[in-house]
N, C-alpha and C positions, 0 to 999 in steps of 0.2 A: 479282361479288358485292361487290369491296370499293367500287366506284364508286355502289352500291346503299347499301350501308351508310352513304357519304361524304353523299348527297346525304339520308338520313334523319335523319342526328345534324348536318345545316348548321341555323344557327339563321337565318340570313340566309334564304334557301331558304324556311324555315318561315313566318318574318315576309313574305316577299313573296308567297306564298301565299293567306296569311291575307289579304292587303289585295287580292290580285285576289278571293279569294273575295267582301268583302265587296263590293268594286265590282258584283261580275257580281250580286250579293243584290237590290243597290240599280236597275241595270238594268233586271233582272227586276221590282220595286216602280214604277217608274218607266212602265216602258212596258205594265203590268197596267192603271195609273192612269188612261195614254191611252186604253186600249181600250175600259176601263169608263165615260170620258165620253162615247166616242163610241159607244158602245152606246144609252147613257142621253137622248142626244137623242132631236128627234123626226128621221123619217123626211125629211120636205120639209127640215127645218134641214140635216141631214147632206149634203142633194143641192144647196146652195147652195154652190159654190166660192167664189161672192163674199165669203161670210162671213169676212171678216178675223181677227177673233176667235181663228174656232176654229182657223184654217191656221196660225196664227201660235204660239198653244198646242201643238198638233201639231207643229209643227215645232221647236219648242223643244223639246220633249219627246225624241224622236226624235234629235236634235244633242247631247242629255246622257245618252242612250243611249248613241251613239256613243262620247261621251266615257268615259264609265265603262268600255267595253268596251275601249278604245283606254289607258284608265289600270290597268285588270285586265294588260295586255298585256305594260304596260309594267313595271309591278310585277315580273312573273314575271321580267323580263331584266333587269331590277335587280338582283333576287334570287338569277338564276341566274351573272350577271356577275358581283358582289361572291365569291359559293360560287366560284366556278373560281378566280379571282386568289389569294382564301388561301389556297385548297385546294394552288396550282402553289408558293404561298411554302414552305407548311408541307411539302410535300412534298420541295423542295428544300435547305431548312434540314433538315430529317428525316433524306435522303441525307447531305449534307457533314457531321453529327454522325456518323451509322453508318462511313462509308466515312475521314472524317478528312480529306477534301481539302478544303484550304480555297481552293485553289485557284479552285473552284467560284461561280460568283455565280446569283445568281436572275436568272430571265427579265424583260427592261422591254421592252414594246412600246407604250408611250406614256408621253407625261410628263404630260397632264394632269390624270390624277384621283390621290387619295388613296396609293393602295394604291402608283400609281408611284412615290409619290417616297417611300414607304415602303418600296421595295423599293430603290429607289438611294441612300437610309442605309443600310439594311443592307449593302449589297455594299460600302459605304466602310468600315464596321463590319469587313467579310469579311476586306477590304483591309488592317487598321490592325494587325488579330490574326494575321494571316498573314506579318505582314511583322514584327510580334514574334516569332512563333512562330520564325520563320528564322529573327534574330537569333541566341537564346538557343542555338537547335541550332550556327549558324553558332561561337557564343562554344565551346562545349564543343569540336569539332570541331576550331577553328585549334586550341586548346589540344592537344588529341591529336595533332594533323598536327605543331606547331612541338615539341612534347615528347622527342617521338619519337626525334629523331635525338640529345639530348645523352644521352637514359638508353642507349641504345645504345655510344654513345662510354664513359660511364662503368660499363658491362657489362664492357669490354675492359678496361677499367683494374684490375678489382676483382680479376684476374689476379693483379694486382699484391701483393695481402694476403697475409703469412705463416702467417696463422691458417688451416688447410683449414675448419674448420668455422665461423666467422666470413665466411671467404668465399663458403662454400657459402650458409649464409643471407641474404645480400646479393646473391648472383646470381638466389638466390630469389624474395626480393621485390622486384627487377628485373626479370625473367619474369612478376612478374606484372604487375607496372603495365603493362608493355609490351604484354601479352597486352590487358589491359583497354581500351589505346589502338586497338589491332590492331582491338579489337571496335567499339568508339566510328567510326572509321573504316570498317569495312566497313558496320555500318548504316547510315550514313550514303551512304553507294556505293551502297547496297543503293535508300536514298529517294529518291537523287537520279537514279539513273539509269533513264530514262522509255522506251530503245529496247528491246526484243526481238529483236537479232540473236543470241544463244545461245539465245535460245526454239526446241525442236524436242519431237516428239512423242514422249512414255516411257509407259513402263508403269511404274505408278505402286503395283503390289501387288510387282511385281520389286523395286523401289527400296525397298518397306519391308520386306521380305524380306531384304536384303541390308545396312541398318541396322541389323536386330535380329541377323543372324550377326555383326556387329562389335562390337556390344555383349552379345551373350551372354556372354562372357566372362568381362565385366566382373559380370554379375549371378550369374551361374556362382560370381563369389568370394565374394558376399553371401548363398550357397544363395536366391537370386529368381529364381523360375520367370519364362519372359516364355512367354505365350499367345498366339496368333496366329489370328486368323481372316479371310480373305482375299480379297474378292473381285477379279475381271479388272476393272482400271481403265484409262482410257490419257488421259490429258492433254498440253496444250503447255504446257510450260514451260523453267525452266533444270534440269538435273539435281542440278547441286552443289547451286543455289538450295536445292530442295526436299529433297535428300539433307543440308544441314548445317538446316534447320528440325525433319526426325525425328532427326536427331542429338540435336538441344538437349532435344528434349521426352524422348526416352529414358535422356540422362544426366541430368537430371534427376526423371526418374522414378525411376532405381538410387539416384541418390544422398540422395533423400529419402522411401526404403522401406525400410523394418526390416527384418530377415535373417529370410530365410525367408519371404518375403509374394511375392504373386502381382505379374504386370504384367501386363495385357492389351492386346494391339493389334490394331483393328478396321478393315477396310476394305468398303465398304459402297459401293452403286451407289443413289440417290437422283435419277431423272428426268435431267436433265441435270447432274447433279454428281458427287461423290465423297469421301465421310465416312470419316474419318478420325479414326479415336479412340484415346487412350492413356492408359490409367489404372491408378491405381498403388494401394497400400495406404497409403501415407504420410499426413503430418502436413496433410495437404491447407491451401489459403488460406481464410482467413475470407470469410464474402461480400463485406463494403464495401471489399476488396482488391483480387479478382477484374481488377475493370478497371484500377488504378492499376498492375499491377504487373506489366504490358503496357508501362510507360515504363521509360526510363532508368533504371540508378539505384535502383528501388522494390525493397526485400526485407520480406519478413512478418517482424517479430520472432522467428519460432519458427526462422528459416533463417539467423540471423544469424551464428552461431557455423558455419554451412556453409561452406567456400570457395567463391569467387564474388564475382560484383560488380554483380550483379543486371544484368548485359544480355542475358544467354541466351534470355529471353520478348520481350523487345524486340526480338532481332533476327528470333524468328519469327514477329512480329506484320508486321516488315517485309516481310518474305519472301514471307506471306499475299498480305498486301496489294498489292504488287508483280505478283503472281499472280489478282488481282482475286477474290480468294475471301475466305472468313471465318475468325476465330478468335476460340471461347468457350472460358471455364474451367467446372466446376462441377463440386460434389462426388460422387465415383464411390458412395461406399456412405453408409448412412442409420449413424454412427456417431458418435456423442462426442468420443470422443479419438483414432482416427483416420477421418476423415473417407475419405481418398481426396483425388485430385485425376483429374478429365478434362480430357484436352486435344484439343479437335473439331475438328477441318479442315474448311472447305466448300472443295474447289475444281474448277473448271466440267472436266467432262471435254469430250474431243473431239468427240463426238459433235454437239451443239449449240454449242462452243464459241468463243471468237473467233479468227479469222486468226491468224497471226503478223502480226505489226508491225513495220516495218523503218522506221516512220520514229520 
């Protein structure tokens, strides 16, 4: 259906269409023309081959026939050539948006028409922002990896202050930066590492089952019920992986729900996958956030004053991702001032889904 739909809304497709149709129009006008002079003779004329004349008109006739037919033909595979090539660019440009790998380049199977060397800009294009893009992570990264070891050092020193309560705040906000490096660095671990040897197959309703008793607790203090609805899932994956991704989205669901509001969490069996849903009562994200705050770094104004350092959604976009499934936000309830916030898993269960990968 959608390859139906593709080849309806090509405008290329359309216009080559259009020009076989009017070919095959002209054809048909063409060799009506012939028939009808050779109707309109006489009888003896017609039975003269010798007639130069008319063999000669007929035959021309007949040869622009041809042509038209052979120009109809060619039309269509014009039309239907140019529709495949953009269709395979936009589809691939389409991917490496959704999925973020830019790793990814579009298909060249020749260098000499148009489209090819439109598509080997682009992959240099692909190239140039890809190899930004790793910079910049690259720059954050040394900085957390080389940081690392002096705030550590200067943890053990802060021993050293007479003031208890001076020093307790200073080991404080040294726990936390350090925490926030800790984080910067395992996402990072998390993007860069491409093998699947701790990938093994879990049940993946037990794993959110056993997230929500660790955080009951914690919601227990806030009187916030947490709801559960459960279905039999089993995926391959890492366990921690997906065990510290429901972590993030449950503490942050406690910690940005008002006392006494609900939490719901949803596991669902969808054809070959496994939906995953977590929604809260809270102060939920505006829309033009929603995807920004999936990065580094991004907190919504209203979460500012929360502790935090905006990587918790980052790292479970990683994690997703890493997992070759999906993650959307959008708002749980139809409300003004609190919104809600959902947070959806796609990820591929076992059933249809891929190998383990050991290389």
């Amino acid at each position: 259906m959608r390859a139906i739909d593709k080849l309806g809304n090509s405008s290329s497709l359309r216009l080559g269409l259009v020009f076989a149709i009017l070919m095959l129009l002209a054809a048909c006008f063409v060799g009506y023309g012939i028939l009808s002079n050779l109707k309109d003779l006489p009888v003896a004329q017609t039975e003269k081959s010798a007639d130069s004349e008319i063999f000669l008109q007929s035959l021309l006739g007949w040869a622009l026939i041809v042509f038209l037919v052979l120009s109809a033909i060619a039309s269509l595979w014009i039309g239907y050539y140019v529709f495949s090539r953009i269709n395979r660019i936009a589809d691939t440009a389409g991917d490496i948006m959704t999925s973020g790998d830019l790793s990814a380049r579009l298909p060249i199977d020749s260098t000499w028409d148009d489209l090819s060397k439109l598509s080997i800009v682009l992959n240099r294009m692909l190239g140039e922002i890809e190899a930004l893009m790793g910079s910049v992570q690259s720059v954050s990264d040394n900085i957390a990896h080389d940081l690392k070891s002096p705030l550590t050092r200067l943890k053990a020193r802060l021993d050293r202050i007479d003031d208890p309560a001076l020093r307790s705040s200073l080991r404080d906000d040294v726990d936390g930066i350090l925490a926030m490096f800790n984080a910067l660095l395992r996402i990072a671990e998390i993007e860069a590492d491409k093998q699947r040897q701790t990938f093994k197959e879990l049940s993946l309703d037990e794993l959110l089952n056993d997230a929500v008793e660790l955080y009951r607790p914690l919601a227990d203090a806030k009187t916030i019920e947490i709801d559960i609805d459960l279905e039999e899932a089993r995926m391959v994956g890492d366990r921690d992986l997906v065990f510290q991704a429901i972590s993030n989205l449950l503490d942050n669901a406690i910690k940005f729900s008002p006392d006494g509001s609900r939490i719901s969490v949803r596991l669902r069996r969808e054809s070959d996958a496994a939906i995953v849903e977590i929604s809260d009562g809270g102060i939920g994200i505006p829309d033009a956030q929603k995807q920004e705050v999936t990065k580094r770094f991004v907190r919504v104004d209203e979460s500012r004053s929360a502790p935090g350092y905006g990587l918790g959604l980052a790292m479970v976009a990683a994690i997703v991702k890493r997992h070759g499934g999906t993650f959307t936000l959008c708002d749980a309830r139809d409300h003004p001032d609190l919104p809600g916030l959902r947070c959806r898993l796609r990820l591929t269960t076992t059933s249809n889904g891929p190998a383990i990968d050991q290389a």
